[in-house]
C-alpha positions in Angstrom: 0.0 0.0 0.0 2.6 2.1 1.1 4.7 1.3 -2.5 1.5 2.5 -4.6 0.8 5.7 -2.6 4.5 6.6 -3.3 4.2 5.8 -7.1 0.8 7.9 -7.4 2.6 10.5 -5.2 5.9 10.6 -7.6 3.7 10.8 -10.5 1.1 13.6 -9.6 4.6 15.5 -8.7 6.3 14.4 -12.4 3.0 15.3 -14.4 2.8 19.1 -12.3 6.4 19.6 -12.9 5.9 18.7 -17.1 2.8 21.5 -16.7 5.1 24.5 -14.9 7.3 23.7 -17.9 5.3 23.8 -20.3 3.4 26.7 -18.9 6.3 28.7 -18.7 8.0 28.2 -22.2 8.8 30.4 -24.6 6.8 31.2 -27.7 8.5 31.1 -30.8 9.5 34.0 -32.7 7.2 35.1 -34.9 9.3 38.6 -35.9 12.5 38.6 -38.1 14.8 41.6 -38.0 16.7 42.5 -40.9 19.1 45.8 -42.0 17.3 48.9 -43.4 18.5 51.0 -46.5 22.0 52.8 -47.1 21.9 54.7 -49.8 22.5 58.5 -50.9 20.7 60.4 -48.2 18.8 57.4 -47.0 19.5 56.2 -43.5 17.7 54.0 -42.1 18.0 51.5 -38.9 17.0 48.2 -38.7 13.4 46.9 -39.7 11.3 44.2 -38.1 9.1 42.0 -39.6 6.3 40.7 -37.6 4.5 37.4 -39.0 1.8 37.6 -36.2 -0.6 37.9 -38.2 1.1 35.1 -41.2 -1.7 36.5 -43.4 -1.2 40.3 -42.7 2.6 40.6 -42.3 3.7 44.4 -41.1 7.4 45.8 -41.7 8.4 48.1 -38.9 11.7 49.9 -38.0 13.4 49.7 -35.0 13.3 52.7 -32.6 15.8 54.9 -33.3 17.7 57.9 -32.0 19.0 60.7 -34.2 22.8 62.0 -32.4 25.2 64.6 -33.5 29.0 65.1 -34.5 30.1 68.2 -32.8 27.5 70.5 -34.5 26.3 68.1 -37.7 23.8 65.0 -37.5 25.9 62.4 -37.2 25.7 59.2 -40.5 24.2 55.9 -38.5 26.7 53.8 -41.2 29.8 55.9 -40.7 32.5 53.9 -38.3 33.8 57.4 -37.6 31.0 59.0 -36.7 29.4 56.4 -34.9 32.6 56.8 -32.6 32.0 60.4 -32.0 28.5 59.8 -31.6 26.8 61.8 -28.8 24.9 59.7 -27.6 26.9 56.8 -27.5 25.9 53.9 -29.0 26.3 52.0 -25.8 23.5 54.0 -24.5 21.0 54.6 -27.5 20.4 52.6 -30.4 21.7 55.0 -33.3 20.9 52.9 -36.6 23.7 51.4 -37.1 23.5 47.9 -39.0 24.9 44.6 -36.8 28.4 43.4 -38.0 27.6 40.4 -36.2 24.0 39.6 -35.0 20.8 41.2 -34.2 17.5 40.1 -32.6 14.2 41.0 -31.5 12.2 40.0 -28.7 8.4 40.1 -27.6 5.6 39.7 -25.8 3.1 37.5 -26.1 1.0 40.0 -28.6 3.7 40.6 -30.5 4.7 43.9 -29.3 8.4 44.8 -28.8 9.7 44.3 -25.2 13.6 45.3 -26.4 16.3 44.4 -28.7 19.9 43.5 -29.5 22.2 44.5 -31.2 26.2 43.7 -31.7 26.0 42.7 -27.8 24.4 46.2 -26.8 21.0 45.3 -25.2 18.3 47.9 -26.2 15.0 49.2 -24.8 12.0 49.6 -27.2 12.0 53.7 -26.1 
């Protein structure tokens, strides 16, 4: 008796640890980040595309923040500038495209929560 109260005891406890796992994992990604356009006068950051809504896919671009060189705006794709930069873009997310890796990431609705880039850790403001 003892033996099959501790089975149905070790059980119960194996199936409620399988549902907090469950309960608690990750959705997968439904948006893909990807580099924005460098051309001419063109500068933009980073875009996101969010599959949602698979039938109703929406591009949008990463939150960006315009900064200065001395007294100019500063070029989001210029090395040199981007080391000038004021702010930093250890602080603020300036538009530069990754050299290494990028990603996005969400709540449950989709909405962005923050994202990385290069190993600097953004906020969606």
């Amino acid at each position: 008796m003892k033996t099959n109260t501790f089975f149905n005891s070790t059980l119960l406890l194996f199936a409620f640890t399988i549902f907090c796992i469950q309960v608690s994992a990750q959705n997968q990604s439904m948006m893909l980040p990807f580099s924005g356009i460098n051309s001419g006068n063109q500068y933009e950051g980073n875009k996101v595309i969010n599959f949602t809504n698979p039938s109703d896919a929406v591009i949008t671009e990463l939150p960006q923040h315009i900064f200065y060189v001395g007294a100019a705006q500063g070029h989001p794709h210029d090395e040199y500038d981007l080391s000038q930069a004021n702010p930093s873009m250890n602080e603020m997310y300036l538009g530069q495209h990754p050299m290494f890796g990028q990603n996005v990431v969400h709540d449950a609705d989709g909405n962005l929560l923050f994202f990385i880039v290069d190993n600097n850790i953004y906020n969606k403001n």
